[in-house]
C-alpha positions as CSV (number, residue, x, y, z in Angstrom):
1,X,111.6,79.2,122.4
2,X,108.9,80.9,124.4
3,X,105.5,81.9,121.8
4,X,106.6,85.7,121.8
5,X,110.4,85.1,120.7
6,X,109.6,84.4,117.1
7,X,107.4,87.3,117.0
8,X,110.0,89.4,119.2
9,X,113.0,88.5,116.2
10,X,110.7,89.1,113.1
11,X,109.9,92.5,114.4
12,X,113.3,93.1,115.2
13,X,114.4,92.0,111.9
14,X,111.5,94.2,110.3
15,X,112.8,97.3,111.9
16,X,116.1,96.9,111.7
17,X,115.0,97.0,107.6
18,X,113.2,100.1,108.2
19,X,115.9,102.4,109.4
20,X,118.3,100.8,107.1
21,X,116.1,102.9,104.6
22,X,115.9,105.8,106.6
23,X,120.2,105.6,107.1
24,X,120.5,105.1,103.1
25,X,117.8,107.9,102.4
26,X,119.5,110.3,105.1
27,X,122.7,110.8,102.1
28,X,120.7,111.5,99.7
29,X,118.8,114.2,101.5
30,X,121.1,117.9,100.6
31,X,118.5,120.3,101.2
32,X,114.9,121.2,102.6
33,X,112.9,120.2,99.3
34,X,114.4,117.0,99.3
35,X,113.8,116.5,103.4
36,X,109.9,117.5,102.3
37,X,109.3,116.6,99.0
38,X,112.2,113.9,98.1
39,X,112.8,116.4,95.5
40,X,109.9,115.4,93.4
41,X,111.3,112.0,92.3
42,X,108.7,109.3,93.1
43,X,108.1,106.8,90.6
44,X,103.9,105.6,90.2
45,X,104.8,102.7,91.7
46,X,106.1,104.6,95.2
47,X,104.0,107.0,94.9
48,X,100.6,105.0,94.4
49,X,101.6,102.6,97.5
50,X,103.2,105.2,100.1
51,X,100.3,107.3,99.7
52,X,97.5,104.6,100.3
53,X,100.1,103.2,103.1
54,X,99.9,106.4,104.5
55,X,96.0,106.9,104.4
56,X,94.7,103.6,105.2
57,X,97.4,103.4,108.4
58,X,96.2,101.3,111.3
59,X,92.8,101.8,110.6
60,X,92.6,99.5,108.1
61,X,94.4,96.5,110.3
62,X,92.8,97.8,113.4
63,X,89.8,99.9,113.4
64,X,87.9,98.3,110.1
65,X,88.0,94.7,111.6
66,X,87.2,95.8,114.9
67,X,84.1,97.5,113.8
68,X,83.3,94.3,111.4
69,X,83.4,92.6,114.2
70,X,81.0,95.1,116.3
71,X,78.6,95.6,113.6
72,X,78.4,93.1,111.2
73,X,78.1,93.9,107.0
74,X,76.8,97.3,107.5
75,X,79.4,98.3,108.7
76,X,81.1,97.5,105.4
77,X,79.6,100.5,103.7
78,X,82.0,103.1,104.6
79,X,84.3,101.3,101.8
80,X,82.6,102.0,99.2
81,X,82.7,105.7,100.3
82,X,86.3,105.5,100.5
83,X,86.9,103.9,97.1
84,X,84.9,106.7,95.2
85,X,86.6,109.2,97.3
86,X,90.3,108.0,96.7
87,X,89.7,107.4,92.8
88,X,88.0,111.0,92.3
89,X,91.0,112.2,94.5
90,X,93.5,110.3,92.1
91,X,91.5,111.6,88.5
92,X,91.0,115.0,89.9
93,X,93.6,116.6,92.5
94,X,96.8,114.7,91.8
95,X,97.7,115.7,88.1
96,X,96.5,119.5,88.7
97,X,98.4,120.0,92.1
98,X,101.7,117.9,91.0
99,X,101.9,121.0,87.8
100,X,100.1,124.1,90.0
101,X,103.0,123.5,93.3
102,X,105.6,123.6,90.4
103,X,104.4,126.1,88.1
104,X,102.9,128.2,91.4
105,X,106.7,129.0,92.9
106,X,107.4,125.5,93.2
107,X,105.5,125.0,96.2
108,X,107.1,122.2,98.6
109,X,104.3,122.3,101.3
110,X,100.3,122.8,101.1
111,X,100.2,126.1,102.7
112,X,102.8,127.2,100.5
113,X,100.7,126.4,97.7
114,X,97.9,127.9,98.1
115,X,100.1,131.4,99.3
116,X,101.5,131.1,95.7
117,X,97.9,130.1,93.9
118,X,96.4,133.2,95.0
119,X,99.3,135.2,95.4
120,X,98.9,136.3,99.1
121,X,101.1,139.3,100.3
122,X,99.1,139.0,103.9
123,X,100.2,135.7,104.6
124,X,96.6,134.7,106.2
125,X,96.2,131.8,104.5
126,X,99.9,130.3,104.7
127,X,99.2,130.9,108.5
128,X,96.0,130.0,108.9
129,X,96.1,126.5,106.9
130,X,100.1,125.8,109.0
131,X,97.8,125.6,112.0
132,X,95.0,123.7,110.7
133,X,97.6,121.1,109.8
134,X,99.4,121.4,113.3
135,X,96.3,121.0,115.1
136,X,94.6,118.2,113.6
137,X,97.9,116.4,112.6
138,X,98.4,116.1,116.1
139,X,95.3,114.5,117.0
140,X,95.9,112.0,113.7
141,X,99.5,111.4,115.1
142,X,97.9,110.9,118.5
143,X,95.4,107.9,116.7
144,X,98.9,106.0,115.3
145,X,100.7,106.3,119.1
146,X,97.2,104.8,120.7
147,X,97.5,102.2,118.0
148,X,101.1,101.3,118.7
149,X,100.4,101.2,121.9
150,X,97.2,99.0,121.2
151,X,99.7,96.1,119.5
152,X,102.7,96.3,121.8
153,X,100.4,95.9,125.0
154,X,98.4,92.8,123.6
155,X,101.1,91.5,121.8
156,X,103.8,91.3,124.8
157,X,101.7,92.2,127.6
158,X,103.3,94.9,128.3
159,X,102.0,98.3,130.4
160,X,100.3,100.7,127.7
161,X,102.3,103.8,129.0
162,X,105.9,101.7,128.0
163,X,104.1,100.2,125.1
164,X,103.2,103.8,124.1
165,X,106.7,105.3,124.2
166,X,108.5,102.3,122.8
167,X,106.4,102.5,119.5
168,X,106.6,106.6,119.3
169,X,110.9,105.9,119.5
170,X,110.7,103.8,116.8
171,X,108.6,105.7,114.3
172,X,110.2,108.6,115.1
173,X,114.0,107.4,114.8
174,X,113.8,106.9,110.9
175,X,111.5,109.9,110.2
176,X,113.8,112.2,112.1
177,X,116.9,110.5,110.1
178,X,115.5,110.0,106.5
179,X,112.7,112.4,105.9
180,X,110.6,111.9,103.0
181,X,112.2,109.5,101.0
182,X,113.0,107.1,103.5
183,X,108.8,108.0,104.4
184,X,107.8,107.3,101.1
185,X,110.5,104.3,100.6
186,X,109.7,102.4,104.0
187,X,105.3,102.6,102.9
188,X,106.1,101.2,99.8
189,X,107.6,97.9,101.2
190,X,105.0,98.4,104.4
191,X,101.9,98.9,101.9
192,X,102.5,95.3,100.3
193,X,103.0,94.3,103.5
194,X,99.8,95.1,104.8
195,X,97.9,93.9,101.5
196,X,99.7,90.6,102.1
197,X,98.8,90.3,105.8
198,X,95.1,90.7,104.5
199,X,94.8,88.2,101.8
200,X,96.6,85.6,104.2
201,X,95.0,86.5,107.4
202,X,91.1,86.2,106.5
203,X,92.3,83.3,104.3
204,X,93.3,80.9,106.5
205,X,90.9,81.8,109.1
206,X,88.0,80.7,106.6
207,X,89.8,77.6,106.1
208,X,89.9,76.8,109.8
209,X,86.4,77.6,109.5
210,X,85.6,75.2,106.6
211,X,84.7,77.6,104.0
212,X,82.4,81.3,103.5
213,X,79.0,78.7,104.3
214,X,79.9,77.3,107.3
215,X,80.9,81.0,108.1
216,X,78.2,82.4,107.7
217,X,76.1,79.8,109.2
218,X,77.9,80.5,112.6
219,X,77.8,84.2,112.4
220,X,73.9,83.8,112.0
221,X,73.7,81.7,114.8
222,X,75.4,84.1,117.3
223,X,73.3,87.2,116.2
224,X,71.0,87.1,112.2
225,X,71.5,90.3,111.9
226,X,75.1,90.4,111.7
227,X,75.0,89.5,108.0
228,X,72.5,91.7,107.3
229,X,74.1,94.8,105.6
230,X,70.9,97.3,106.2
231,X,71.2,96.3,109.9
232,X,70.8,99.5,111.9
233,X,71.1,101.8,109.0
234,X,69.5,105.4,109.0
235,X,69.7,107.8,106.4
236,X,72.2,110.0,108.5
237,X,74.2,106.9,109.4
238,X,74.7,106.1,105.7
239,X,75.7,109.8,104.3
240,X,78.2,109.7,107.9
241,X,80.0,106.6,106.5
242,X,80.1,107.7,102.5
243,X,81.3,111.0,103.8
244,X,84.3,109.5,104.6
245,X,85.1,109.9,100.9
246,X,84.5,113.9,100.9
247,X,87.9,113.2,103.0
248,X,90.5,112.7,100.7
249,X,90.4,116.1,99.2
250,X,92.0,117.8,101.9
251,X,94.8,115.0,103.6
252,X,98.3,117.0,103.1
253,X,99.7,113.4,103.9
254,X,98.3,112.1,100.9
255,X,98.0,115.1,98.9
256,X,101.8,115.4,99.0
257,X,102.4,112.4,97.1
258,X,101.0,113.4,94.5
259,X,103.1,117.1,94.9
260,X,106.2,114.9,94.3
261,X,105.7,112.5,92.0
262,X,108.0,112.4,89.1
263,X,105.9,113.9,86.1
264,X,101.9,114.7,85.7
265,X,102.2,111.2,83.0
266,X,103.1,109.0,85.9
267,X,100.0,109.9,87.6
268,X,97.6,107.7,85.9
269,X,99.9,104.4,86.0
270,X,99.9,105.4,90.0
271,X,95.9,105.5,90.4
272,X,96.1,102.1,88.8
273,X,98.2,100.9,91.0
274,X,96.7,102.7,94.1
275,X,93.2,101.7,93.2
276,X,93.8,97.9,93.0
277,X,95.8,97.7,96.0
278,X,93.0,99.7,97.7
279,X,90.7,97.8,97.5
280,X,91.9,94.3,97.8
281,X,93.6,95.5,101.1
282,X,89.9,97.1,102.2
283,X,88.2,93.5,101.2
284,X,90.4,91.6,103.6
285,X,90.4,94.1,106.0
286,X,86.2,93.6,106.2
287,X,86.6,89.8,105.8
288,X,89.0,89.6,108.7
289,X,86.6,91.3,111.0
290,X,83.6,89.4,109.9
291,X,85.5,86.0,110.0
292,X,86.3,86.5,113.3
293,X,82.9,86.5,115.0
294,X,82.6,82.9,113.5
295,X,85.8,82.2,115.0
296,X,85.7,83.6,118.7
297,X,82.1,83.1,119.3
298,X,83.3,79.7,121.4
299,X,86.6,81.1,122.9
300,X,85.0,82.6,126.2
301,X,89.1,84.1,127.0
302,X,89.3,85.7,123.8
303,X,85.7,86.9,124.0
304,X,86.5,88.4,127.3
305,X,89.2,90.7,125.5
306,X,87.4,91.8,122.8
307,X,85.0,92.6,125.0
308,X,87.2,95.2,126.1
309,X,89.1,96.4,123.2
310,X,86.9,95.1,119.5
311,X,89.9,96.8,117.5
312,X,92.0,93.9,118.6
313,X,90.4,91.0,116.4
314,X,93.1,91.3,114.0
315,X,95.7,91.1,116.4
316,X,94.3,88.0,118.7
317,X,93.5,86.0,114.8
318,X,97.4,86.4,114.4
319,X,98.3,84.8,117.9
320,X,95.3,82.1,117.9
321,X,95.6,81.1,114.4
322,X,99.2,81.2,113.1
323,X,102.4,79.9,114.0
324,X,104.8,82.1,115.9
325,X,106.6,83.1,113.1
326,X,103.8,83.7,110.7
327,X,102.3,85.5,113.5
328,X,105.2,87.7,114.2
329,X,105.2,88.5,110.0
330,X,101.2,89.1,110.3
331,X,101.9,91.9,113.4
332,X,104.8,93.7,112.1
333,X,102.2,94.2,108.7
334,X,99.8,96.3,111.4
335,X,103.5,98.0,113.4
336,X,103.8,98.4,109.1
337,X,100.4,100.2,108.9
338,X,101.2,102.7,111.9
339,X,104.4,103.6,110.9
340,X,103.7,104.6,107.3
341,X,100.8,107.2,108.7
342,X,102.4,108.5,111.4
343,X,105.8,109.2,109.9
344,X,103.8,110.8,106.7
345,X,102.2,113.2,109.2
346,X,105.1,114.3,111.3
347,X,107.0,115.0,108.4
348,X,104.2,117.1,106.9
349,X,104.2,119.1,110.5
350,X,108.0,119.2,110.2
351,X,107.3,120.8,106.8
352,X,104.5,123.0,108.3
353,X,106.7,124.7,111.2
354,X,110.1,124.8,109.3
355,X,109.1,126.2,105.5
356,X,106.2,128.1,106.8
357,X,106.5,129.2,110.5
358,X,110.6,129.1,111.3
359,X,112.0,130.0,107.7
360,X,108.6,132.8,106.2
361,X,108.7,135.0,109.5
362,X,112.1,133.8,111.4
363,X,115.2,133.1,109.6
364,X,114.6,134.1,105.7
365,X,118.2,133.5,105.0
366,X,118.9,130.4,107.0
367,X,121.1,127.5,105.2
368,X,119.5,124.3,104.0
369,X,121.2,122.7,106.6
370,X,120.2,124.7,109.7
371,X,116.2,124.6,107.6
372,X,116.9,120.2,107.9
373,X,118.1,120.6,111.0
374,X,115.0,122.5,112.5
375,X,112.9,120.0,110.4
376,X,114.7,117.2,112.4
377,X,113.6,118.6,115.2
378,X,109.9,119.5,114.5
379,X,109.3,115.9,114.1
380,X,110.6,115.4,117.7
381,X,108.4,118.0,119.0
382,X,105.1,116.7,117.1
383,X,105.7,113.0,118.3
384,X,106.2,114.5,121.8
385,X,102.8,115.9,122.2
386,X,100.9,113.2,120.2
387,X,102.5,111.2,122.9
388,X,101.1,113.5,125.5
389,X,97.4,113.1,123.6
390,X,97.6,109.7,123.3
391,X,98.5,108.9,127.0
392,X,94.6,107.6,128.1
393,X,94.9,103.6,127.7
394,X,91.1,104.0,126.7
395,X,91.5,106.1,123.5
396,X,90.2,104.5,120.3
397,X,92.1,104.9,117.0
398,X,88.6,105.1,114.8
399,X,87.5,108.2,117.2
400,X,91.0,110.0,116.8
401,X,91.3,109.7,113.3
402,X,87.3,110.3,112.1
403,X,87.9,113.5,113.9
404,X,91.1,114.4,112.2
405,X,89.8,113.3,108.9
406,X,87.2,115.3,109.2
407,X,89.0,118.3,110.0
408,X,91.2,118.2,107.2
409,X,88.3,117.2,104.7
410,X,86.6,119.9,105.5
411,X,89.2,122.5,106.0
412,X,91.5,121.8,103.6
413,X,88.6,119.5,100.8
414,X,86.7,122.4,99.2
415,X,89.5,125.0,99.6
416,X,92.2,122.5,97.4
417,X,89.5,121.1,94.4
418,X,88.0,124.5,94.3
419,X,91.5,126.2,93.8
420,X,92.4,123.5,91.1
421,X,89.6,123.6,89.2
422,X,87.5,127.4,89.6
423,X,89.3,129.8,88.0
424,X,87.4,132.6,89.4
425,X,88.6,132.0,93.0
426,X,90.1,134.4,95.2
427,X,92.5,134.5,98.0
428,X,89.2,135.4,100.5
429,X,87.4,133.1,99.3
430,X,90.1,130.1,100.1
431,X,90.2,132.0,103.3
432,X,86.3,131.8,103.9
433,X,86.5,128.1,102.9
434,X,89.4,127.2,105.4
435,X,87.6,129.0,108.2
436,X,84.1,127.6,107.5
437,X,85.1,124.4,107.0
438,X,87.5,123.9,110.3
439,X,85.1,125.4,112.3
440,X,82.1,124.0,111.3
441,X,84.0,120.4,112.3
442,X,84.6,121.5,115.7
443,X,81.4,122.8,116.6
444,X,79.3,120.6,114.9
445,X,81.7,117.7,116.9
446,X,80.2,119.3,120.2
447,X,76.7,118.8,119.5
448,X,74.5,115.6,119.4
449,X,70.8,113.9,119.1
450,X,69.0,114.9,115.1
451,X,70.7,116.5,112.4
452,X,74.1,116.7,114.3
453,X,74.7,112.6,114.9
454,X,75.6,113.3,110.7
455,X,79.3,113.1,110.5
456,X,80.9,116.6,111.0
457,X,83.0,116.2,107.4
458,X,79.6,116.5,105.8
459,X,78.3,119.9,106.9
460,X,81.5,120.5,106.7
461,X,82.7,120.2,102.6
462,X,79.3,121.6,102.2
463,X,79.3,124.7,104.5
464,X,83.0,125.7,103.3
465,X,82.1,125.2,99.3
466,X,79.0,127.5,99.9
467,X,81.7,130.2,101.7
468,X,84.2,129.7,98.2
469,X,81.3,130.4,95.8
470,X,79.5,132.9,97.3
471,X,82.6,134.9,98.8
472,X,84.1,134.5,95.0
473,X,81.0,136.1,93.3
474,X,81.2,138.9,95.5
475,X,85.0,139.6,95.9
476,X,86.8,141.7,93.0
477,X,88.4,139.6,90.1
478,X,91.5,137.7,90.5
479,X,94.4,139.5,89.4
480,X,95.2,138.6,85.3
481,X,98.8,136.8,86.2
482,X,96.5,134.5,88.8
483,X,94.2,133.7,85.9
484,X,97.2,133.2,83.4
485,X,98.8,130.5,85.6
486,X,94.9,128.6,86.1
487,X,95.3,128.8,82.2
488,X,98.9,127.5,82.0
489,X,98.2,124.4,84.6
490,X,95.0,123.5,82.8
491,X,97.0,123.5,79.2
492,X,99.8,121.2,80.7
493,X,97.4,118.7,82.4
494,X,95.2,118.6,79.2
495,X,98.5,118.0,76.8
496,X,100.0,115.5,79.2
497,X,96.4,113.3,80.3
């Protein structure tokens, strides 16, 4: 057996389980809400680890280490950003939006929700939000395809371009089968493999390296500073990396896990479980990267190729350090890590253009089966042009998704906790906030040198919660059956908390 066969059959074996779940999940998908939403069935459990599977993706096996590796312990500092982030995200958004998309028409998509919330006969904001998604899901998608691309390449040697199409096939082929249960379903096995990969990974690479000490004694012999964690950091660089938190307001990926869980009394057992494996996985994501500066700083080869590409650490640590087979294990937990982002975003797109592009203004009456069908083939579409995107070798995953991020954190952030929680809030004003916010991302992404190396999300939140506010104070009251339904959703979250 040549090195790459074992790793060649594990992945084989790995996907092969995959669309098993998509082919099993494809009967028990009857109609559009079930394609979307999985027909609001998820246990905490699923839930909890498909949605931190879908956030985390291959930034966390990828993109973390690499910059680790880069950086040293400040770079470490965006995780605590994260963690606050995700946990306010769990305690305030997901029990609120799981009852407002049922109670609010039964919403099965966010721009559907937020037509319903503020009762919109115009439309604007179910049209305005569909493209917001569209355009920045395709630059997220694009960050997943770069990524496969990224592993199949170093893994097999293989020509980025082939590389780049072989790993869109695959993600694609259970997406466009199962939809959001075989989605959900595939990150809950691919979330535990991931936290596996990164308790074993860093592990044994410490134990090569006789133990944290010895570690750190290297790494402080190649460059001091490297275990300092105030290395390098301004003020702006250290609001830029907790702003990463602002994010999780606004990701429909993430925020539709909590739209289909099975009841608002699940949520809490869910954040539990979401929370803990957050974080562990985030820990040995940071100790991989670190590690491996002890561990290449005498392999001139491997040096040279992390020269070239930093988010690879994780990767060459699988191939140096483990066996074959372990390795092949260890590389299908970062194929793992792609998969369960990128299928989570097409299918939201899929969502976007069949429930509120092709079914609101093209075919009101079609059947279920012609709306899964033209769901089927969103997802085809999507994957096509992240493919397009993602066709520069030299594209790096941390760029494509902080840009993303920010867009929908910004965009989407203020406009979704303001809606869930300020009663007072009218349809302009979510319209003000969507606009500011999106905007305010792109432009500010333009610009460089003072004020604007901050981290667009930040202006961002901050510019579109001003717009919600101010154009709420000065816009005419909500109409009284808006305000009823904020006072219904509040009573059922408090009785069931």
């Amino acid at each position: 057996m040549t090195m790459s066969t074992p790793t060649l059959i594990t992945f084989i074996i790995y996907l092969v389980g995959m669309l098993a779940i998509g082919i099993f999940a494809y009967k028990l998908t009857n109609n559009l809400s079930d394609y979307i939403l999985g027909g609001r069935k998820l246990g905490s459990a699923v839930t909890a680890l498909s949605a931190g599977a879908s956030d985390m993706s291959a930034w966390l096996l990828l993109g973390l280490p690499g910059a680790m590796y880069v950086g040293g312990l400040s770079e470490g500092w965006i995780a605590l950003g994260l963690v606050i982030g995700a946990y306010l995200n769990w305690k305030i958004n997901a029990p609120r939006l799981r009852v407002y998309t049922e109670v609010a028409g039964d919403s099965i998509t966010l721009p559907d929700y937020l037509e319903n919330r503020f009762k919109d006969k115009s439309q604007l904001l179910r049209v305005i939000s569909a493209f917001i998604i569209l355009i920045f899901f395709t630059f997220y998608t694009s960050s997943g395809m770069v990524a496969g691309a990224t592993l199949f390449e170093s893994s097999f040697g293989m020509d980025y371009t082939d590389a780049l199409i072989i790993g869109a096939v695959v993600i694609v082929s259970y997406t466009f089968i199962g939809g959001f249960l075989a989605v959900c379903w595939t990150d809950f096995f691919q979330a535990i493999l991931m936290m596996l990969a990164l308790i074993v990974a860093p592990l044994v690479v410490l134990y090569e390296l006789d133990g944290i000490g010895s570690t750190l004694k290297v790494i402080e012999g190649v460059d001091p500073l490297l275990s300092d964690w105030t290395k390098g950091l301004t003020l702006i660089g250290f609001l830029s990396l907790q702003a990463w938190g602002l994010g999780y307001f606004g990701q429909p990926h993430i925020l539709v896990r909590f739209m289909a869980i099975d009841s608002v009394k699940s949520v809490a057992t869910a954040r539990k479980i979401g929370m803990s494996w957050m974080m562990i996985s985030l820990f040995g994501a940071m100790l991989t990267g670190f590690a491996g500066i002890a561990y290449f700083h005498d392999r001139p080869d491997d040096l040279a190729k992390l020269v070239t590409n930093s988010e690879a650490v994780f990767i060459l640590l699988t191939q140096v350090v483990f066996n074959p087979w372990i390795s092949g294990f260890l590389l299908a937990a970062i194929l793992a890590a792609i998969m369960s982002t990128i299928d989570s975003q097409l299918l939201i797109c899929s969502g976007t253009i069949t429930e509120d592009f092709y079914k609101k203004f093209f075919r009101r009456h079609a059947s279920e089966k012609e709306l899964v069908l033209t769901g089927r083939m969103s997802v085809l579409l999507i994957a096509i042009l992240a493919v397009w995107i993602a066709q520069d070798p030299n594209s790096k995953v941390l760029s494509l998704v902080s840009y993303a991020w920010a867009g929908f954190g910004a965009g989407f952030g203020p406009v979704v906790l303001f809606s869930l929680l300020y009663r007072q809030m009218t349809k302009n004003a979510a319209l003000a906030g969507m606009l500011v916010g999106a905007i305010t991302v792109v432009v500010w992404k333009q610009l460089s040198g003072g004020i604007f190396e901050l981290y667009e999300l930040l202006p961002g939140f901050i510019f579109a919660s001003f717009a919600i506010v101010l154009v709420s104070k000065f816009d005419k009251e909500p109409e009284q059956e808006i305000l009823d339904t904020f006072d219904e959703v509040k009573q059922i979250v408090s009785l069931n908390s």
